[in-house]
C-alpha positions as MATLAB code, in Angstrom:
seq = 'XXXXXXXXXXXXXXXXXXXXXXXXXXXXXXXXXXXXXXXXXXXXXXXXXXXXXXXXXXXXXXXXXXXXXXXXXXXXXXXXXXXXXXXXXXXXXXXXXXXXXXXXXXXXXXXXXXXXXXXXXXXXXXXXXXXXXXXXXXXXXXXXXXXXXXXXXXXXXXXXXXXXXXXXXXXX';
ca = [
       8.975  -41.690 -267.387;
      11.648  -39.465 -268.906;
      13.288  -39.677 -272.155;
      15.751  -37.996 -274.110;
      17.053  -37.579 -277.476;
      20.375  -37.014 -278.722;
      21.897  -35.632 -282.120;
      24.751  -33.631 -282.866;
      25.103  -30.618 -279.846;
      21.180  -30.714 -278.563;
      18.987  -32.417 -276.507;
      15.098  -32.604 -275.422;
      14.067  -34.421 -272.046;
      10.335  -35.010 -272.070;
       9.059  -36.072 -268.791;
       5.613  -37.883 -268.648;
       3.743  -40.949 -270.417;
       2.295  -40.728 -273.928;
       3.998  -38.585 -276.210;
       3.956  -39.091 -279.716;
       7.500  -40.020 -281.733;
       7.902  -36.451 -282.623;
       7.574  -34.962 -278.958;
      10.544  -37.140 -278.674;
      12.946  -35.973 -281.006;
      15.717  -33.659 -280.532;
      16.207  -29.990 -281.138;
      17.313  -27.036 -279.561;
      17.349  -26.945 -275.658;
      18.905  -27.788 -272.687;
      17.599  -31.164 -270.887;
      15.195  -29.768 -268.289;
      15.023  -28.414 -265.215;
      18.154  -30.432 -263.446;
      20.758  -29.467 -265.584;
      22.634  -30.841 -268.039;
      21.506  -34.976 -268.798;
      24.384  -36.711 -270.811;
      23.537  -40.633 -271.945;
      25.790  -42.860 -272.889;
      24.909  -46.527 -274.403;
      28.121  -48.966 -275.116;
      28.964  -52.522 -274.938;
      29.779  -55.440 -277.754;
      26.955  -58.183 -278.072;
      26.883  -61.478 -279.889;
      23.078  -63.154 -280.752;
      23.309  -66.882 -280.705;
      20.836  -66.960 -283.623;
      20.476  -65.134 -287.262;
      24.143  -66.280 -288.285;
      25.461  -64.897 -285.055;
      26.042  -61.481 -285.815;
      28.391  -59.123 -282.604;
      27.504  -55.700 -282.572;
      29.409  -52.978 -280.782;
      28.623  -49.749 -280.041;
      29.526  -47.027 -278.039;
      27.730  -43.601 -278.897;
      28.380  -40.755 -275.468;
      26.639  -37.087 -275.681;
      28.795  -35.146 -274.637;
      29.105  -30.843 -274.239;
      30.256  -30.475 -277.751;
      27.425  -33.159 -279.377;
      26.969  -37.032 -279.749;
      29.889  -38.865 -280.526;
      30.234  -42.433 -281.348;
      29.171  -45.073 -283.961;
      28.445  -48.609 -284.600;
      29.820  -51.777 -285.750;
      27.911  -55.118 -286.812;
      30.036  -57.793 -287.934;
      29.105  -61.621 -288.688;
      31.769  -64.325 -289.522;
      30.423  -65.043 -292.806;
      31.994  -61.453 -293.440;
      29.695  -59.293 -293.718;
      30.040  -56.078 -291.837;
      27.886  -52.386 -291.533;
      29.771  -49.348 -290.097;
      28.655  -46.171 -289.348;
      28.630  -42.761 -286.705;
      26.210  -42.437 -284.482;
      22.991  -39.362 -285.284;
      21.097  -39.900 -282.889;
      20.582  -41.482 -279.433;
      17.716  -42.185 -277.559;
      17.066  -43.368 -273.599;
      14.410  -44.182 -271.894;
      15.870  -45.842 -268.213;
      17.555  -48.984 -269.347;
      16.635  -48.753 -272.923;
      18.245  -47.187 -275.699;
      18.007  -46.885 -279.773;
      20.997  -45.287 -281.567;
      20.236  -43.816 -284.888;
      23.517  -44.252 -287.470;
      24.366  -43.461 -290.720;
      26.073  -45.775 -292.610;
      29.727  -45.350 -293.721;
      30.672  -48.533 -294.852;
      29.782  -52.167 -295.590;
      30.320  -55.228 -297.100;
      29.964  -59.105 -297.744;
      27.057  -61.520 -298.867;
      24.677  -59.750 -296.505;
      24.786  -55.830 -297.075;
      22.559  -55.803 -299.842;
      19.769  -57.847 -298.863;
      19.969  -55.953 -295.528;
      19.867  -53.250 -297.460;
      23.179  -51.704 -295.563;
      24.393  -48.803 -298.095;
      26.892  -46.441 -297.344;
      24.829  -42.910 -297.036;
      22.129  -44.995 -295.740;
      20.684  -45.413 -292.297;
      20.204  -48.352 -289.247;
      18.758  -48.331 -285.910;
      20.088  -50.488 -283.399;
      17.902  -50.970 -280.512;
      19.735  -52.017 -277.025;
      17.943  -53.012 -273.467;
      20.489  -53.214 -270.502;
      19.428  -56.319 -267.955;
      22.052  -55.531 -265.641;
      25.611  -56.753 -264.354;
      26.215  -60.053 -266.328;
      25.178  -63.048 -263.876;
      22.941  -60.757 -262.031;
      19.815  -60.344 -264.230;
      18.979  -62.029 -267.557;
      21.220  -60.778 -270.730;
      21.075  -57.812 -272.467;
      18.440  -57.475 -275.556;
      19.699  -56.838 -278.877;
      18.092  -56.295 -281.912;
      18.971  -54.356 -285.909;
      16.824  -52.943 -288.503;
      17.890  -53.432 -291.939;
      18.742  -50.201 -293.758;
      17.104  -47.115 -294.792;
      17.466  -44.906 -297.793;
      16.898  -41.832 -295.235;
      17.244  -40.656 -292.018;
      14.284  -42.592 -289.701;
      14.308  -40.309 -287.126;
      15.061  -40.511 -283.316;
      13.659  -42.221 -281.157;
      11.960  -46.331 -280.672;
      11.952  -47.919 -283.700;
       9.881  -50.875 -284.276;
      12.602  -52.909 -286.665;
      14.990  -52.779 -284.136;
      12.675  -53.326 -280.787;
      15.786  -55.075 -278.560;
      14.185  -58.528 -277.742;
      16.359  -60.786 -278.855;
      19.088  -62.030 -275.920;
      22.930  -61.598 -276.162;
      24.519  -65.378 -275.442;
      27.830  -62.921 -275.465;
      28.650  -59.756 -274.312;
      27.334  -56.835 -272.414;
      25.773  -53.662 -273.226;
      25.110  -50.204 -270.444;
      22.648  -47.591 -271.243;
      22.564  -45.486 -268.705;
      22.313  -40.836 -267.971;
      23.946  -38.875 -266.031;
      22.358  -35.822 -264.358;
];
């Protein structure tokens, strides 16, 4: 299995099966013996359950650092925006790290969703719609500080989209 973290300009590929959180998380290096490895995880989702929140996001490393950032919106009005710190992929799987920016509505605060603060939204790619089952979604509430990169057990994607699609998916 190989996996690779994301933030701002560097990445770490670790190849192999049990490494701890930490063996996971970014820092300075290039992505391993093939060359450069660019991820990219994007798409616009809507669960059919928990007031039917949609959350987009679209977060791309690229040769000058991560870029991207979130969206969660649900009709009641709330909202939680943010930029993208962090991305993590593991084949079709992928948790992006983002700081908050703004937020709003009757369910910020009891989610917890502060700007300065931090969410992790986790994301599992089933395929080309029709061809596989949907795409898994799932949102932590927020944190005071940064939770780090990599899988994240609030936002472990296993609830279906009934709208939508989401790709995770690397390059090189």
């Amino acid at each position: 299995m190989t996996v690779t973290c994301y933030t701002d300009a560097h990445a770490k590929t670790v190849v192999g099966g049990n490494h701890g959180l930490g063996s996971r998380r970014a820092g300075v290096g290039n992505a391993g013996p093939g060359g450069p490895h660019h991820a990219q995880l994007t798409g616009t989702g809507t669960l059919g359950q928990f007031g039917n929140p949609t959350a987009h996001v679209n977060a791309v490393q690229t040769a000058a650092g991560l870029k991207g950032g979130f969206t969660i919106a649900y009709p009641d009005g709330t909202f939680v925006a943010g930029s993208a710190s962090c991305l993590f992929e593991s084949g079709n799987t992928a948790f992006l790290t983002g700081e908050i920016t703004s937020s709003g509505g009757p369910r910020a605060q009891p989610e917890n969703w502060w700007a300065g603060g931090y969410l992790v939204i986790g994301v599992k790619d089933d395929g080309r719609p029709g061809n596989a089952g949907p795409s898994l979604l799932n949102f932590s509430p927020g944190f005071a500080a940064n939770p780090g990169c990599g899988p994240n057990e609030a936002a472990a994607p296993v609830f279906p989209i009934t709208a939508g699609n989401y790709r995770v998916f690397a390059v090189g």
